[in-house]
N, C-alpha and C positions, 0 to 999 in steps of 0.2 A: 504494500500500500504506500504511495508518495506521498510525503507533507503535504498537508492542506493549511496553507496560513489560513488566518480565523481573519471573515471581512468586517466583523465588530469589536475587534482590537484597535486602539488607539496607531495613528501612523507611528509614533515608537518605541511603540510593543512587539513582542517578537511571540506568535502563538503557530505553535507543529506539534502534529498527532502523525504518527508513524508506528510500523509494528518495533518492538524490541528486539531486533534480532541483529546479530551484529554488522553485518552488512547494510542493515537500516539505519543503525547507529551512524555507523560512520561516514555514510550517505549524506543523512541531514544535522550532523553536527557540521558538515563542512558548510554546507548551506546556511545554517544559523550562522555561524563567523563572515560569512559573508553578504548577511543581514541589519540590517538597525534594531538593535542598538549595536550588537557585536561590531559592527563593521568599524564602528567608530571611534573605539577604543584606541588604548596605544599599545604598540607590540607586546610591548611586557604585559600590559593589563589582557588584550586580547591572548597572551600566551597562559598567564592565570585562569581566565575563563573557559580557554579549552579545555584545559586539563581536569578541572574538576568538573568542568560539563562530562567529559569523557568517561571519567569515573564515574561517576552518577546513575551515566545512561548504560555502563558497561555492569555494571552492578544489577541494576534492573532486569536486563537480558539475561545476564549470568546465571542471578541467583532467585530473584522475584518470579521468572519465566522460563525456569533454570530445562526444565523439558518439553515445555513447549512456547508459542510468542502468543503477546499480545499485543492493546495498545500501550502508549505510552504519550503523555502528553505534556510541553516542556512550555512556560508560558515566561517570557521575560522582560521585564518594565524598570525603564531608570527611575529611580530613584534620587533625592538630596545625601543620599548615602551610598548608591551605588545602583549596582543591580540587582534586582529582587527578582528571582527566578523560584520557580514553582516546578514542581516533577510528579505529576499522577499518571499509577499506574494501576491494573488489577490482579498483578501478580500476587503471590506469599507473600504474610506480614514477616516486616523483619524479626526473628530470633525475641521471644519475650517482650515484642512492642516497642522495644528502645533501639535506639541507633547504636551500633557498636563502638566503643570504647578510642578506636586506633590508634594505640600507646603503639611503640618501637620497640623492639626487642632490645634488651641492654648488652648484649649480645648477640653478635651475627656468627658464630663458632657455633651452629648448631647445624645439623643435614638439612639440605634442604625439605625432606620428605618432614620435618618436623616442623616448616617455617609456618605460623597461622596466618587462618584465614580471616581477613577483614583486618589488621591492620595496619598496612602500608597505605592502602588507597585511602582507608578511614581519617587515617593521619593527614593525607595533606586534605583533603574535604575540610576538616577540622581547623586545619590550621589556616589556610588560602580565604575560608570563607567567615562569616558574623551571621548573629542571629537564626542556626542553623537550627533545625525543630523536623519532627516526626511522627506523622500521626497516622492510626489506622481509625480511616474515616468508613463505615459500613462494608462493605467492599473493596476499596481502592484501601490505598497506597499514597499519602502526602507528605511529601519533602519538600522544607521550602529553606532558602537562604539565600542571603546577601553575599556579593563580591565589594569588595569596597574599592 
């Protein structure tokens, strides 16, 4: 299914529904960077934005639709503080309804087959973005946070 920008979005709002799959992913994340507001950023900011957009939507896919796809729907609006992006999905609620932790290992001298899951990507989410929150709304799936 191809993004459908949304035609009762403010002009710089950035609204796409796409399936989670990774090839969808990677499709219309390029396309949102090369949208308002993304487009307007400065490298570094737009290089911040990708990446935790990336993680976000690669999470979704991975884990929320971990064996089969669905939608996914990514809504982003400037802000006096930055960008407020929104991520619904109807995948699996995250693990006990809370967002994961994404500490570092204090220690990388461990096999890989032991390295856990959820905290690398969790960590920079964590760290790159503000106001970051998680809710299992009836069905869906709502992640929402700020880039500053």
């Amino acid at each position: 299914m191809p993004p459908a920008p949304d035609q009762d979005s403010p002009p710089d709002d950035l609204h796409l529904t796409f399936l989670a799959t990774p090839v969808a992913v990677r499709d219309s994340l390029a396309q949102m960077m090369a949208l308002p507001p993304l487009c307007r950023l400065s490298a570094e900011s737009r290089g911040t934005a990708e990446l935790v957009l990336a993680e976000v939507l690669n999470n979704v896919a991975e884990h929320a639709y971990a064996d089969q796809s669905g939608p996914v729907s990514v809504t982003i609006r400037s802000t006096g503080h930055g960008l407020r992006c929104r991520v619904v999905d109807q995948g699996r609620a995250m693990p006990d309804g809370t967002l994961p932790p994404g500490r570092l290992l204090e220690s990388l001298e461990v096999p890989v087959t032991d390295l856990p899951e959820g905290g690398f990507g969790w960590h920079l989410i964590r760290s790159l973005t503000s106001e970051l929150s998680y809710a299992r709304v009836g069905d869906r799936n709502l992640l929402q946070f700020t880039l500053p």
